[in-house]
N, C-alpha and C positions, 0 to 999 in steps of 0.2 A: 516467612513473610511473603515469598513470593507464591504460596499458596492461594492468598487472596489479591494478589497485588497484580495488576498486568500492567507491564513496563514495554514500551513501542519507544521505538528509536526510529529514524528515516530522516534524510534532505528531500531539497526539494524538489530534485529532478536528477538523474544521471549525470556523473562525472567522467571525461575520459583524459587520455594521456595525450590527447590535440591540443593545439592551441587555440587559442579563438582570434579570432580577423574580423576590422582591423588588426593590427601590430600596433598596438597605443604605448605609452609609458610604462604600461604595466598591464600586458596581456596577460591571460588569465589559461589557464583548459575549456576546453569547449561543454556545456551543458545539453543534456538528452534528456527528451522523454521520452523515449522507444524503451530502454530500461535502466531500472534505479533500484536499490537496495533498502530494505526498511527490514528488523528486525523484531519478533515479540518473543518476552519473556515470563513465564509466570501465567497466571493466572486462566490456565486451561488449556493452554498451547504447550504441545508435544517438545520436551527439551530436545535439545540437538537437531532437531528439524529445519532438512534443508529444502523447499520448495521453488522449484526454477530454475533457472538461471540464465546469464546475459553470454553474449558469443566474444570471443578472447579480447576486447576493446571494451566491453561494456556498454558499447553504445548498443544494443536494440536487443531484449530478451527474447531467447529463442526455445526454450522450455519453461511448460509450465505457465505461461503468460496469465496473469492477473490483471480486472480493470479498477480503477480504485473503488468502484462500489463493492466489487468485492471485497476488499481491504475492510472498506467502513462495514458490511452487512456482519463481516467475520467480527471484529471487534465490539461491533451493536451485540451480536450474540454472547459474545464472553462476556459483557458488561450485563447481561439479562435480558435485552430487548429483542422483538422481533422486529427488524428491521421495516416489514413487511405490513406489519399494524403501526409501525410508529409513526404516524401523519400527522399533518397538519393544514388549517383551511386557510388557504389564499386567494384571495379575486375569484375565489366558488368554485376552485379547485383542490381537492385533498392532494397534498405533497408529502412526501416522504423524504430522508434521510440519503436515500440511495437512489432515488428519481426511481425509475421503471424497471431499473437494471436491478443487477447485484445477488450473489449468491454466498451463503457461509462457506469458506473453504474447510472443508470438516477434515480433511487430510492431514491438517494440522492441530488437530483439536485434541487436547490428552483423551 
């Protein structure tokens, strides 16, 4: 199944072992978007494959750094599309998926 299947897991931003301030009722850990974790399974992506990674906290990745257009371009390709032709016309501008950015991470790619 996971032949045809690509399975993506991810939140929505970095979690770390901080707390977050204020100190309310029920403080939480503090949230990052320097670096976060997201995982893919299946469907053309290299099993076991570990790309990156964040510095002993979590908060800010220090190899490997991906921007999420990267992310989407990669997944636009496993999914068939070319990121890069997939537009569309707004206010008499063609738009894209990944805006201007974005490249398939092939490193990862079976």
């Amino acid at each position: 199944m996971l032949n045809d299947t690509l399975v993506i897991w991810g939140g929505e931003m970095g979690r770390t072992p901080t707390v977050q301030l204020p100190a309310g009722p029920r403080p939480g850990r503090d949230h990052h978007h320097d670096g976060f974790a997201i995982w893919l399974a299946g469907g053309g992506v290299k099993a076991g494959r570990v790309h990156g990674s964040t510095d002993e906290l979590g908060l800010r990745a220090v190899e490997g750094r991906l921007h999420v257009h990267d992310l989407h371009a990669t997944i636009l390709h496993l999914l068939g599309f070319d990121h890069e032709k997939l537009t569309y016309r707004f206010a008499g501008r063609d738009f894209r998926l990944t805006n201007v950015h974005g490249r398939v991470v092939r490193e990862i790619l079976a």
